[in-house]
C-alpha positions in Angstrom: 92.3 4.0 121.1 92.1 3.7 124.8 89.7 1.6 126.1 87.0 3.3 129.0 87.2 2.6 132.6 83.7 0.4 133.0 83.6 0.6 137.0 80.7 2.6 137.9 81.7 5.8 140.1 81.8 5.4 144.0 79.3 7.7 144.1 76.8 5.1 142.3 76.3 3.2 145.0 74.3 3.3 148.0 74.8 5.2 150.8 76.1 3.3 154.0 72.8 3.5 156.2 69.2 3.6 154.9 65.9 3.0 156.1 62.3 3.0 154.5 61.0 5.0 157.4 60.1 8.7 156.3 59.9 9.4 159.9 63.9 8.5 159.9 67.2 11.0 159.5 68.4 8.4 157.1 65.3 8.0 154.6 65.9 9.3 151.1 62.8 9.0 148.7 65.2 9.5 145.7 67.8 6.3 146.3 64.9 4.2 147.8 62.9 4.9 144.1 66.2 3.3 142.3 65.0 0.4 144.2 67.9 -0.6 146.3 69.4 -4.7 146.5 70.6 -5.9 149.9 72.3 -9.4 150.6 72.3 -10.4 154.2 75.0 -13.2 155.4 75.1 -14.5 151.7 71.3 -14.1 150.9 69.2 -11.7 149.2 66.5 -10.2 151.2 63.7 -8.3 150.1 61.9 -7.5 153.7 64.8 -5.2 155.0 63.6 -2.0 156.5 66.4 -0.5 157.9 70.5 -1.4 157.2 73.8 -0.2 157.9 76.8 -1.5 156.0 79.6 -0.2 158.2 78.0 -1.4 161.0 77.0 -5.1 160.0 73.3 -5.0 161.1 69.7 -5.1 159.3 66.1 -4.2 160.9 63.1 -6.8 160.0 59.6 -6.4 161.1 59.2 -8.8 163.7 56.0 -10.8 162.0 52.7 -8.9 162.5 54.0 -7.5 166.1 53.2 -3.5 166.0 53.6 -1.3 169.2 51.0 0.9 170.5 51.0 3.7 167.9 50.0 1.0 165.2 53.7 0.6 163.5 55.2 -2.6 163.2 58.0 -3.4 165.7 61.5 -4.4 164.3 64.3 -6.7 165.3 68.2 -6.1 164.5 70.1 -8.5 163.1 73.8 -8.9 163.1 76.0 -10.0 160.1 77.8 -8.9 156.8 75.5 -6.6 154.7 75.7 -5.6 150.9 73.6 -3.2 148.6 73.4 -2.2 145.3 71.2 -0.4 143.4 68.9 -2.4 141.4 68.1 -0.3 138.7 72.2 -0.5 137.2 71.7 -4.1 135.3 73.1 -7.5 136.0 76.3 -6.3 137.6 75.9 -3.6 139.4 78.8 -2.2 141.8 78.0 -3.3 145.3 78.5 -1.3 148.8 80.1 -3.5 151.2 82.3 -3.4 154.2 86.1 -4.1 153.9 
């Protein structure tokens, strides 16, 4: 018998930019419901609502700050960025840059 490859496809991870804004070109509802993991410069973050892997950068709202249209205002942040999708287990296969 042959033993399996057990590396999750490349297509089972998530996509290189994403953002929670519906307003954005780069929201998708359907990744976003798998609930999707990023680590920013070696720490897990929970309050990321925008990210670009490729590019090394996150967006956080900048505290309670919103601009004049009543959404809150966000800050980028520079650094290495991974993601994974949070709904594959204790090891999941993790987009990052090379």
């Amino acid at each position: 018998m042959t033993e399996e490859n057990t590396t999750a496809p490349s297509g089972d991870t998530p996509p290189d930019h994403l953002s929670i804004d519906p307003r954005s070109e780069h929201f998708d509802a359907e990744k976003l419901q798998r609930g999707v993991g990023i680590k920013f410069k070696d720490r897990v973050r929970t309050d990321i609502e925008e990210y670009c892997i490729s590019e090394g950068w996150v967006r956080v709202q900048a505290g309670k700050t919103v601009d004049r249209k009543g959404r809150p205002l966000t800050i980028k942040l520079k650094g290495p960025v991974e993601a994974w999708y949070e709904d594959q287990g204790d090891n999941p296969p993790v987009a990052k840059a090379d």
